[in-house]
C-alpha positions in Angstrom: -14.0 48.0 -2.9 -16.8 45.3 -1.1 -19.1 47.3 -3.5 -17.3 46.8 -6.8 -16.5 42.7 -6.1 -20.6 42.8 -5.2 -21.1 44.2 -8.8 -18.4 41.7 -10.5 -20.0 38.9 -8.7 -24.0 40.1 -9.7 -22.6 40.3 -13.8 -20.7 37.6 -13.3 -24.0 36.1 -12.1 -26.1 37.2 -14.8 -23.2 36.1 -17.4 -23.1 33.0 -16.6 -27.0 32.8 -16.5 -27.3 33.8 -19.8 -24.4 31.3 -21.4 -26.5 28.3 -19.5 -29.5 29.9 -21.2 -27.8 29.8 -24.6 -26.8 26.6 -23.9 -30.3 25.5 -23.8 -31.7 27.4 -26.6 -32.6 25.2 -29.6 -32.9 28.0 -32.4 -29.2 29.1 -31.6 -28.4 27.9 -35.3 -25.0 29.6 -35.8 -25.2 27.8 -39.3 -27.7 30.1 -40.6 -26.0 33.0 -38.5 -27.4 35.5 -35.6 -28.0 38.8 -35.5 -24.9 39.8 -32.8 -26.2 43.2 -32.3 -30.0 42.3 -31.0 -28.3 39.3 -28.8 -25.9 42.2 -27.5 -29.0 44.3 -26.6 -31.1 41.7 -25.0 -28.1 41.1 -23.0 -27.7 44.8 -22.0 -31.5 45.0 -21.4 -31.3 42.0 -19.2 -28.3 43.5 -17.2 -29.9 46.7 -16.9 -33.4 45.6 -15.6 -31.5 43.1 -13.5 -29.4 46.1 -12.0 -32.7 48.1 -11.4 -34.5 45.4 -9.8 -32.1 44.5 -7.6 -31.7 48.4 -6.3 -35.5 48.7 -6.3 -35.4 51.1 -9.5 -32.7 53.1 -8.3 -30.9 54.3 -11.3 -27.6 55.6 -9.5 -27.1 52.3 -7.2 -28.0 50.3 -10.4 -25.3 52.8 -12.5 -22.8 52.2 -9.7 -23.5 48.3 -9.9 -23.3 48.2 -13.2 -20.2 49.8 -13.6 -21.6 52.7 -15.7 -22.1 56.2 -14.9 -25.7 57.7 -14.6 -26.0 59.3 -17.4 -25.2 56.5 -19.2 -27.5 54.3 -17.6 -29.9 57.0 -17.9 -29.8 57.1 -21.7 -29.8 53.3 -22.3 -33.1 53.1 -20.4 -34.4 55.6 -22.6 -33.1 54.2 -25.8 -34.5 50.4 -24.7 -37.6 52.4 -23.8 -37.1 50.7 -20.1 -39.7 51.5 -17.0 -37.2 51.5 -13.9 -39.9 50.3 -12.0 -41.2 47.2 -14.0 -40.3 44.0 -11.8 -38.2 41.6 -14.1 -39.8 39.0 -15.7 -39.1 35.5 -16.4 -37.7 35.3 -20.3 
């Protein structure tokens, strides 16, 4: 259970880092419209390396964190072409 509230409260984290980051984004132009899907996947990629980082590239602690299962996780970092390994950067 401890386990599960740490993962809420680390994408809770990251969720409301993101929403301040929108928040300060000056090309948000909802006028002209957004692509939802790519903000959706930098959101996933962000969560993910964020997840990895945090479990020093362990994909089944970063699975667990994230809620996911392995295999899942797994083939997201494949399809976002993701190195486990790479420290997060700074967007």
């Amino acid at each position: 259970l401890s386990r599960k509230i740490g993962s809420l409260k680390q994408n809770a984290f990251a969720l409301i880092q993101e929403v301040r980051e929108l928040g300060n984004l000056s090309y948000l132009d909802l006028t002209r419209g957004i692509d939802l899907f790519e903000e959706v996947r930098r959101f996933e990629m962000k969560l993910i390396r964020q997840a990895l980082e945090e479990n020093d590239g362990r994909q089944v602690q970063a699975a667990r964190m994230l809620g996911l299962k392995i295999t899942t996780l797994n083939e997201k970092i494949k399809r976002y072409g993701i190195d486990p390994h790479e420290p997060l950067k700074e967007e």
